[in-house]
FILUMKE-595373 format. One record per residue: residue number from 0; residue in one letter; x, y, z of N, C-alpha, C in turn. Coordinates in steps of 0.05 Angstrom, whole numbers, plus 5000, padded with zeros to 4 digits. Example, Ala and Ser with C-alpha at 12.3 -4.5 7.8 and 13.67 -1.06 7.14 Angstrom:
REM FILUMKE-595373
0,a,5264,4886,5156,5246,4910,5156,5264,4934,5156
1,s,5257,4955,5142,5273,4979,5143,5258,5001,5157
//
This chain:
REM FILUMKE-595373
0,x,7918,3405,5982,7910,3392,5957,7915,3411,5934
1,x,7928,3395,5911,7930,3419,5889,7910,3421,5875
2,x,7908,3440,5858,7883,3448,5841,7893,3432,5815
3,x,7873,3419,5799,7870,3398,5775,7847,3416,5754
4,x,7847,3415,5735,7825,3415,5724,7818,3394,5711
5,x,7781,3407,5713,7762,3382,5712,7762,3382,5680
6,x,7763,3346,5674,7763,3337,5635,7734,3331,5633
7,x,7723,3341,5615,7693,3333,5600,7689,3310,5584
8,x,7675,3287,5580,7668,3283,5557,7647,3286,5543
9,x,7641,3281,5517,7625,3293,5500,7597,3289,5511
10,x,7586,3266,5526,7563,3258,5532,7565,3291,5565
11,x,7580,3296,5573,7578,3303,5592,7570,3340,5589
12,x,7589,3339,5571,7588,3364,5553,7564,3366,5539
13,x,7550,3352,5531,7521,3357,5519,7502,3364,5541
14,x,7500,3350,5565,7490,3357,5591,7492,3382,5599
15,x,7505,3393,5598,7512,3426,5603,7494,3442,5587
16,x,7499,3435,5559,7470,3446,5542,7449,3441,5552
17,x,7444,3416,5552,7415,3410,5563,7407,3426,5594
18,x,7424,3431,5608,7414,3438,5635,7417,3472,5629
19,x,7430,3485,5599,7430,3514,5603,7455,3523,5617
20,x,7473,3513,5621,7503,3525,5636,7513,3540,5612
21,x,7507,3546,5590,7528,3557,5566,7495,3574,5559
22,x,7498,3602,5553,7483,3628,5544,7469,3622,5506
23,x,7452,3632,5499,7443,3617,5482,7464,3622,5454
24,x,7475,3645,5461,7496,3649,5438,7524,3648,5443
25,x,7534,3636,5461,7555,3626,5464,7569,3603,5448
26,x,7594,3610,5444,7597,3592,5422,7630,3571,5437
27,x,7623,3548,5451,7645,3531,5451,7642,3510,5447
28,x,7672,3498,5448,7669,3477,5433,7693,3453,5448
29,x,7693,3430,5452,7698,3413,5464,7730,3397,5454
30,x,7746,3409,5463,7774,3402,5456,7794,3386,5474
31,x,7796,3355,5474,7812,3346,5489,7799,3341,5518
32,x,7772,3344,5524,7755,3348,5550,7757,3369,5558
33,x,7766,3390,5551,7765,3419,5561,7752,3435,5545
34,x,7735,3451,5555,7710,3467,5538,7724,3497,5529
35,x,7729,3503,5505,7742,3522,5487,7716,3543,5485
36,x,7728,3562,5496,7710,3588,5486,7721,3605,5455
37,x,7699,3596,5445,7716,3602,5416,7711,3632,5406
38,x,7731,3636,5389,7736,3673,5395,7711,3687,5372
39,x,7707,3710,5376,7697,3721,5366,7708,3728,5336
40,x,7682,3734,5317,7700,3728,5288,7701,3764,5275
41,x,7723,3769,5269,7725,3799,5254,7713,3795,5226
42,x,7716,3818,5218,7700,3820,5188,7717,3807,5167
43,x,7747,3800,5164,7755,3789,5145,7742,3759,5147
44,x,7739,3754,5176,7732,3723,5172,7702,3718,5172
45,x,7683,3736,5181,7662,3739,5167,7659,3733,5135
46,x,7668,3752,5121,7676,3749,5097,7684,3733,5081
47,x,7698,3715,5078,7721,3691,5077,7692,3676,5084
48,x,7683,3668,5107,7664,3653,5109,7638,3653,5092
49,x,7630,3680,5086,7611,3682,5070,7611,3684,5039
50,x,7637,3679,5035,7646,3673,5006,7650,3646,4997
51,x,7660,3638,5024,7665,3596,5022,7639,3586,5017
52,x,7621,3596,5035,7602,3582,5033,7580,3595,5014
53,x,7580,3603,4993,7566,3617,4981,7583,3594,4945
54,x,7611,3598,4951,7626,3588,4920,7622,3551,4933
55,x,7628,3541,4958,7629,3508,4965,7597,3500,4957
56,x,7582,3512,4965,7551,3493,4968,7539,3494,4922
57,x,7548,3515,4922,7555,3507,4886,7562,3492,4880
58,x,7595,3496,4887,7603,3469,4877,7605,3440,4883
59,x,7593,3441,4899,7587,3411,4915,7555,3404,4918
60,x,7541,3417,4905,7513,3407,4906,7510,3379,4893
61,x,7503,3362,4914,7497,3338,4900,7521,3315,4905
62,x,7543,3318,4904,7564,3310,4914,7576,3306,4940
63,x,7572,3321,4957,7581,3324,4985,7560,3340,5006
64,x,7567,3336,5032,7551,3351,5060,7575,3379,5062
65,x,7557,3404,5059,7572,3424,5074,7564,3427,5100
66,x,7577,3436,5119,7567,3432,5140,7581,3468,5149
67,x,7574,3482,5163,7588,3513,5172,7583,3512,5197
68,x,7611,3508,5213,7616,3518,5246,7588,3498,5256
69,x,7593,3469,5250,7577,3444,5255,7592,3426,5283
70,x,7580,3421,5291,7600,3400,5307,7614,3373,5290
71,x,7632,3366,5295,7639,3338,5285,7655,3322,5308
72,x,7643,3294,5298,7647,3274,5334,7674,3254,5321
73,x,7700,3269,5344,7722,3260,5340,7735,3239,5352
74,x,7720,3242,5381,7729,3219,5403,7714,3222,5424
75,x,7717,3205,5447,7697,3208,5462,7698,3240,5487
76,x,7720,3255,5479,7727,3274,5485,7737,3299,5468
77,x,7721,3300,5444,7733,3324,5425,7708,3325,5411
78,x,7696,3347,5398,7674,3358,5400,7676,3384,5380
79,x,7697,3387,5363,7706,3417,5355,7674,3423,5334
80,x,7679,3444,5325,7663,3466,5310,7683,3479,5290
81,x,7692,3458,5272,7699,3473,5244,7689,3502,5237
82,x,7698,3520,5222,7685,3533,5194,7672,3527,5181
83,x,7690,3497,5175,7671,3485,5147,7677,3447,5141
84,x,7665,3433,5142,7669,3406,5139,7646,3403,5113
85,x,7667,3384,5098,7658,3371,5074,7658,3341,5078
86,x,7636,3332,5075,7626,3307,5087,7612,3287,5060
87,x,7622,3267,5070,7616,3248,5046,7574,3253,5053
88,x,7562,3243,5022,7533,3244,5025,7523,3224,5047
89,x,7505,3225,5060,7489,3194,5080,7458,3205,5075
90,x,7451,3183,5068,7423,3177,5066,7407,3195,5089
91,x,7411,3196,5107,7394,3207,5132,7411,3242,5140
92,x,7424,3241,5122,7438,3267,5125,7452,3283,5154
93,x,7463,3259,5159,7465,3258,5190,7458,3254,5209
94,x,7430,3258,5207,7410,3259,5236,7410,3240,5255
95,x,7421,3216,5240,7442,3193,5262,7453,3211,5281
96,x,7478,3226,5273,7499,3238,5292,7517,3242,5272
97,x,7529,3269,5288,7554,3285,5269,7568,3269,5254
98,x,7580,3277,5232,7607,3271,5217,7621,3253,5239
99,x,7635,3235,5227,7655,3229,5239,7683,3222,5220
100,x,7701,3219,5233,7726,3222,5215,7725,3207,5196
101,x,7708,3173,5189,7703,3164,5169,7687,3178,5144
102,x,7673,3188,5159,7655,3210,5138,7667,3237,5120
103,x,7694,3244,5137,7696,3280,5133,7717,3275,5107
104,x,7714,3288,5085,7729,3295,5067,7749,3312,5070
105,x,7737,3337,5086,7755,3356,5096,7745,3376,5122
106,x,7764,3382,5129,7754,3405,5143,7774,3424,5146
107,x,7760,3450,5145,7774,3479,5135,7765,3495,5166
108,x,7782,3503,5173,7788,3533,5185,7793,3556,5182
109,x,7784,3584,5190,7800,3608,5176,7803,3618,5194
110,x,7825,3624,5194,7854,3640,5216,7850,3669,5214
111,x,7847,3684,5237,7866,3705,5239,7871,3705,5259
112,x,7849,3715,5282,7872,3714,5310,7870,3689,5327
113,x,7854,3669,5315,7870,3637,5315,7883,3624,5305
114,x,7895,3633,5288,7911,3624,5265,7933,3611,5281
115,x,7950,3613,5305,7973,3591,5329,7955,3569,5325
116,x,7925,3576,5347,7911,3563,5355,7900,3532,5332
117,x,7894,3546,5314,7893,3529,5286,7920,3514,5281
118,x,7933,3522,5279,7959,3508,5272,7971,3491,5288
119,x,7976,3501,5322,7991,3476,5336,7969,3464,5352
120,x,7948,3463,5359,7928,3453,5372,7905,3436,5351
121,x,7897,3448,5334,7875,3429,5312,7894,3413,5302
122,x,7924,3425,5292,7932,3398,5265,7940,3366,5281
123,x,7953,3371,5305,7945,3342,5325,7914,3328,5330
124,x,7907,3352,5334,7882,3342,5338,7869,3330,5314
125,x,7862,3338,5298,7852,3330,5278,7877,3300,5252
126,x,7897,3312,5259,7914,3288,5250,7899,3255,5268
127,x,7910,3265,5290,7904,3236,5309,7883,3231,5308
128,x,7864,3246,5298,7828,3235,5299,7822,3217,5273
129,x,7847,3215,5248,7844,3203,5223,7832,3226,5202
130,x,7831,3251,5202,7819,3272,5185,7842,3273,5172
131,x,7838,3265,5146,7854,3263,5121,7868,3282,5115
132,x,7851,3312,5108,7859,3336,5098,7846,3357,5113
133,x,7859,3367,5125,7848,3397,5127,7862,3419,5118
134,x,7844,3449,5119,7866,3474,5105,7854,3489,5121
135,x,7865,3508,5127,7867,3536,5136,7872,3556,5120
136,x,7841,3574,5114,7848,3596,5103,7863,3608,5122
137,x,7885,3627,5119,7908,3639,5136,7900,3675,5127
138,x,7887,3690,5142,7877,3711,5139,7907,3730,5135
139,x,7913,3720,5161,7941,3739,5164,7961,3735,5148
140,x,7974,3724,5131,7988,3724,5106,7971,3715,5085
141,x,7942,3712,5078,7933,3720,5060,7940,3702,5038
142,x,7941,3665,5046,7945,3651,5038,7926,3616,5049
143,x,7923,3605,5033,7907,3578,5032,7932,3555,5048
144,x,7935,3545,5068,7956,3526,5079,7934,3497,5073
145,x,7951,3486,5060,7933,3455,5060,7946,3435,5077
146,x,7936,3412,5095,7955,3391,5106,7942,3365,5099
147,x,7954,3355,5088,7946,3319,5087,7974,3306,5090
148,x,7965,3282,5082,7988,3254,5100,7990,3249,5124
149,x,7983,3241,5134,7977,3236,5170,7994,3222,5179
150,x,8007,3222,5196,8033,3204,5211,8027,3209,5235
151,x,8045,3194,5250,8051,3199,5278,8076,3200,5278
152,x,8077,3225,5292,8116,3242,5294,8127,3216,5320
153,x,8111,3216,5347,8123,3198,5367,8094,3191,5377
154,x,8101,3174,5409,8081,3168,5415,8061,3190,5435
155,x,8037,3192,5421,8021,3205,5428,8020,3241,5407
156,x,8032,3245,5392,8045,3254,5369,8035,3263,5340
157,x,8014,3272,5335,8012,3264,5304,8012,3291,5297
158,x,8016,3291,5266,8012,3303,5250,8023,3309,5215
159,x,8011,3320,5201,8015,3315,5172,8045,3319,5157
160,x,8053,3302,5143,8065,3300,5134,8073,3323,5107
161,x,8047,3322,5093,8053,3357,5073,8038,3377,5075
162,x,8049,3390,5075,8035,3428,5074,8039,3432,5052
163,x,8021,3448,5038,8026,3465,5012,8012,3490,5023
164,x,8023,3512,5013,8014,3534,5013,8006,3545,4982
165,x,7981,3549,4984,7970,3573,4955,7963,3595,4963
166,x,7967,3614,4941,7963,3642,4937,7936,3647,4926
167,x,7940,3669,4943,7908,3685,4931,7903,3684,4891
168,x,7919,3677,4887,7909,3674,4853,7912,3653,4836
169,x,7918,3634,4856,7915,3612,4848,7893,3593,4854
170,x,7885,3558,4842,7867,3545,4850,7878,3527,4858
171,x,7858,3516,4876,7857,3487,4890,7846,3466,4889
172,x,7850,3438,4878,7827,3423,4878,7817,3408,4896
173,x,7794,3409,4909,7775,3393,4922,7795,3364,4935
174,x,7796,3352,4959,7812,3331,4956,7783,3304,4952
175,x,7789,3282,4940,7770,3267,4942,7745,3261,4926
176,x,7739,3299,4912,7722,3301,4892,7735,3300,4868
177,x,7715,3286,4844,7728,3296,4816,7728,3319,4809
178,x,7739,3326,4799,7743,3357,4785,7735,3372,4794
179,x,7737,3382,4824,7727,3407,4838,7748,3427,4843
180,x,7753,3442,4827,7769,3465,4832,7760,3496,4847
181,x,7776,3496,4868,7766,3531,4879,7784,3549,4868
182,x,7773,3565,4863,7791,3593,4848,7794,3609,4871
183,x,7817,3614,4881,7822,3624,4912,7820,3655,4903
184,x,7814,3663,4886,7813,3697,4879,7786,3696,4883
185,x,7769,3687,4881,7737,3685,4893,7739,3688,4918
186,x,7754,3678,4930,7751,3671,4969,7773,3700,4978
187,x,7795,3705,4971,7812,3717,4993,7805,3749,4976
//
């Protein structure tokens, strides 16, 4: 018999929490039915993190859900843990259940030594889930990658149609909000 590995789904993957199979600070996250041990974060992305969310929850008070390294429910088999998801407001503030791709405005990642991992694995993923825009702070060149326009390249296939890249001294605006500009010399 050959060896297969076993696919999760999300209901099944919550079971595992509940019974204690994952350590209390362990951090994975549910990709495709396969359970992602997600990497440990260095100090630039410490950093970067504690600057996003220190300049985002400012500028979005009142306007949007920040959400930091939250789950959001993509399919009945994907389960990821953003950085950071910007989420339209809901009355109950979620407590229904995670974001879902009708909800997310955006969601951001910051790269360094996932920065592949970010790039050829989330932008399918997150394309084919209907997530409009996402960006990747990019630690390792020290630049903002943005992706929106969603297509499907072939079947089974997706992913965005434009990239823009910004520089550390330039800004970005918010997709979706009015007039929300980030000053990327604040963040990098």
């Amino acid at each position: 018999m050959l060896a297969s590995k076993k696919y999760f789904s999300v209901s099944e993957f919550h079971r595992l929490f509940d019974l204690g199979f994952f350590g209390e600070d362990e951090r994975v996250e549910l990709i495709q039915g396969e359970i992602i041990k997600m990497a440990a974060k260095g100090t630039r992305h410490v950093v970067c993190c504690r600057r996003l969310i220190k300049y985002l929850s400012s500028l979005l008070a009142g306007q949007a859900v920040l959400s930091c390294q939250d789950p959001i429910s993509l399919s009945s088999n994907s389960e990821p843990e953003p950085d950071f998801t910007i989420a339209k407001l809901k009355d109950d503030d979620y407590l229904s259940g995670h974001p879902t791709p009708e909800n997310i405005i955006l969601v951001i990642e910051i790269a360094d030594s996932t920065l592949t991992y970010d790039q050829k694995v989330k932008i399918p993923l997150y394309a084919e889930s209907g997530i409009k825009h996402y960006w990747i702070f990019n630690l390792l060149d020290n630049q903002l990658e943005t992706y929106s326009q969603l297509y499907q390249k072939a079947l089974d296939q997706f992913d965005y149609r434009q990239k823009i890249v910004y520089l550390p001294n330039q800004t970005v605006t918010l997709p979706e909000l009015t007039n929300l500009v980030l000053d990327l010399s604040q963040i990098f």
